[in-house]
N, C-alpha and C positions, 0 to 999 in steps of 0.2 A: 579587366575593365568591363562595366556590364553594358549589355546593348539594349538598351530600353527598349520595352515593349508595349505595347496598347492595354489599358486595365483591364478590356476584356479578354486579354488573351491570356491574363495572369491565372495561376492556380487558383479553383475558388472550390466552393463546399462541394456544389452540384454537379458543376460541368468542366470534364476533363478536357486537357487540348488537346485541341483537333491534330494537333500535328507535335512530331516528335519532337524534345525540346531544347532548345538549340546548347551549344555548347557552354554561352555566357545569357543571361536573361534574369528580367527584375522580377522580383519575385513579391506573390502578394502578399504581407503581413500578414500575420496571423497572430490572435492574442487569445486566452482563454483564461477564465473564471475558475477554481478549483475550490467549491466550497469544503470539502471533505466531510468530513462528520459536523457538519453545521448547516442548519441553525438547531436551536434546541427543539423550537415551537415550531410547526406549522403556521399559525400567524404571524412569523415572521418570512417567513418568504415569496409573499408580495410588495414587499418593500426590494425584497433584493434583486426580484425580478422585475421589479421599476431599473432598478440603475442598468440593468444589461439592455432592457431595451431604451434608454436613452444611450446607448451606444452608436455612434454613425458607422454604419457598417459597408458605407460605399466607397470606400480604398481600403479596408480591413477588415478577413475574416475575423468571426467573435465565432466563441462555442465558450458553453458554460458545464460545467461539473457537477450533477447536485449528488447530495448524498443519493442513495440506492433506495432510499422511502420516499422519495420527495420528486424523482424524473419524471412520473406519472404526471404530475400535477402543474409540473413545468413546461411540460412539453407544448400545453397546450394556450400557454400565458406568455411565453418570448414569441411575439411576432414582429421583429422588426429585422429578422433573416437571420440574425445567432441561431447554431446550435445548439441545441441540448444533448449532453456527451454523455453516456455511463462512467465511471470512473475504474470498471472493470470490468470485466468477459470470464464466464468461465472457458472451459477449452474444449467441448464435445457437442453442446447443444443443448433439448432441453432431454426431462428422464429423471435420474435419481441422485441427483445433485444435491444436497440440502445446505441450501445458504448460498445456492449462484445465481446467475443471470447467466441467458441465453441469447447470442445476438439474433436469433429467431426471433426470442423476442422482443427485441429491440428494434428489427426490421418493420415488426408487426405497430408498431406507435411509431413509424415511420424517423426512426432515428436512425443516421448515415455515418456517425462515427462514434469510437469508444476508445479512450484513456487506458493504458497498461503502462505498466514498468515501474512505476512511482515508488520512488525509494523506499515510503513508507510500507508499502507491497513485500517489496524485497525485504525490507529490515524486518517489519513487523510478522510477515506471512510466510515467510520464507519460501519468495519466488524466485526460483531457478531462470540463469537464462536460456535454459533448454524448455523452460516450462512456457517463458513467455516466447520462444521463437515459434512454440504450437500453438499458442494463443494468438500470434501474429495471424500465422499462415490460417489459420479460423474462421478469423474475423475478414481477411482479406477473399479467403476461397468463397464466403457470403456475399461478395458483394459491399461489404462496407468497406469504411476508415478507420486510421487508425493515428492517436499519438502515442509516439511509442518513448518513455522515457527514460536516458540515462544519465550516470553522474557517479562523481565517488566522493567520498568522506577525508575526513579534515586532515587524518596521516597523512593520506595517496597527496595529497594538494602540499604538502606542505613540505614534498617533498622532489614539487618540481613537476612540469609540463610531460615530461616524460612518465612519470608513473601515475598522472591523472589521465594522461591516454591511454595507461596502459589498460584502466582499468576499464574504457569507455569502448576501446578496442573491443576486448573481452566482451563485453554485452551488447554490444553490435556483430560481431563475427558470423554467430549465428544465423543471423536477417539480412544479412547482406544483400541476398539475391532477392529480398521483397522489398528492397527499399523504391518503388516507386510514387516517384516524386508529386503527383497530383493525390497519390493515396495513401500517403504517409508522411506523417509529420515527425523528427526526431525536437524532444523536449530537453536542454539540457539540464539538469538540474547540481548544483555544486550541493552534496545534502550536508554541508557545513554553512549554506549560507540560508536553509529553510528553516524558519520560523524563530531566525537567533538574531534576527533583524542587523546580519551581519550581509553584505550587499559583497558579491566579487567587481573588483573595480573595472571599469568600462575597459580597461588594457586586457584586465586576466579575462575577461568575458569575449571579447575579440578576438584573444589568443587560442584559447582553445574552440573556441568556434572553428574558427579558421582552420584550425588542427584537424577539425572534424571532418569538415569540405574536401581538407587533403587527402584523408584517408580513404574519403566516398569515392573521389576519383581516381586513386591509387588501385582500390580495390573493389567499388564496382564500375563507373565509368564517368568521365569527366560531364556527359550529359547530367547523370543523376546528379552528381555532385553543385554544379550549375543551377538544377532545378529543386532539388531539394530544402523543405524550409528549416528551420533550427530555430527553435526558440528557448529563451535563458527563462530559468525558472529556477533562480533564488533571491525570494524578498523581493522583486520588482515592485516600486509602487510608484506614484509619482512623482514624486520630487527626483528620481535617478530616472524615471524612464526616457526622456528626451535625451541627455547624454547616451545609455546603452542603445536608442535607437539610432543614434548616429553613427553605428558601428556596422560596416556593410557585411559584417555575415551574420549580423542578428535579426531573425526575419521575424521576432514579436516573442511574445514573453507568457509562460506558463505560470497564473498569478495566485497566488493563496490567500494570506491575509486580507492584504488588499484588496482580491476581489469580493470581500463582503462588507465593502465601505466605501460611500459615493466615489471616491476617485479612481477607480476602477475608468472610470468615463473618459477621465483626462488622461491613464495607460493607452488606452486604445487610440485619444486623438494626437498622443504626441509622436507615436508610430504611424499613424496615419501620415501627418504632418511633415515627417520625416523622411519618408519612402516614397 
């Protein structure tokens, strides 16, 4: 059962709490925007950064995703307290990388979190989760944030609660020991249910959520577990997001699609609404 706490005392982007975090405690929502490789044009995203900032962001964090061409230009047009997130880090810094980002220089446009794990990372780029526990500890040893996301595919799922933790276990093991809760967000993502407009139902979403919590406090400490956020991140959009936010271990949602079409607005206010 949670013991409700004062909004200001909830996890927010800026300012971590003042004190260590209790064993049970409400946790702030959290929702984010994941454009990926879109938009095509340039002039189109002033339109999309109209919807984030028509976001109410005073019971819910917002952070937005832009493609790696377009955070420049973002950063400086969301003023309504959203973030603007990278959607990746490389892992050393800056130097002779060719084709990364530095969170130096992310620090340097005053941006305080950045996006890893993303299924598409892994399937596409073949990221290790040894590769992303160095990415973690990176971005974290900087000074930033981080969401870090995990999930497994349609087999692992279909094949029961146990072999979808098994797989989530596995790409957590790693970060165990970084998972603090005002500085890190775990994203879950079922990558059977992105972009197939197939939705995990409010039960399977709750359930492994919960699964996850279990394991936080099993194996790093019932506080982090407590304070730790988790957000679902397959196909949320609005018409399911009031059901999945009624679900007390989903603390807001890792958005795709959706977040590049006005109802992005009504994700975040029915989590708002909800929590």
């Amino acid at each position: 059962k949670f013991c409700p706490l004062k909004a200001s005392s909830r996890p927010r982007f800026s300012h971590p709490p003042r004190q260590q975090l209790p064993a049970a405690m409400s946790r702030m929502p959290i929702v984010g925007g994941n454009w990926k490789c879109n938009p095509e044009k340039l002039s189109d995203l002033d339109g999309l950064i109209e919807n984030i900032n028509k976001c109410d962001v005073s019971k819910c964090d917002v952070y937005v995703c832009p493609s790696p061409l377009h955070v420049t230009y973002c950063v400086d047009k969301v003023t309504n307290g959203a973030a603007v997130c990278p959607q990746n880090c490389n892992f050393k810094g800056c130097g002779a990388y060719t084709g990364e980002m530095s969170v130096e220089q992310m620090k340097d446009l005053k941006i305080e979190w950045c996006l890893i794990g993303h299924s598409e990372r892994r399937e596409y780029f073949s990221e290790s989760d040894e590769l992303l526990a160095t990415k973690l500890k990176y971005i974290l040893d900087a000074g930033m944030k981080c969401i870090f996301c995990i999930g497994e595919k349609l087999p692992e799922r279909e094949k029961g609660l146990e072999a979808t933790m098994a797989v989530c276990i596995k790409q957590l093991e790693q970060v165990k020991g970084m998972l603090a809760p005002e500085r890190v967000v775990i994203a879950w993502e079922p990558v059977w249910a992105i972009g197939t407009g197939v939705t995990a139902t409010a039960e399977q979403a709750q359930e492994t959520h919960a699964e996850i919590r279990k394991w936080i406090a099993a194996n790093v400490s019932e506080e982090c577990a407590a304070g730790i956020r988790i957000q679902y991140g397959g196909s949320a959009n609005a018409k399911n997001a009031p059901e999945l936010s009624a679900c007390p271990d989903i603390d807001g949602f890792l958005v795709g699609g959706a977040s590049l079409k006005p109802e992005f607005v009504e994700i975040v206010a029915a989590i708002s609404a909800a929590k």
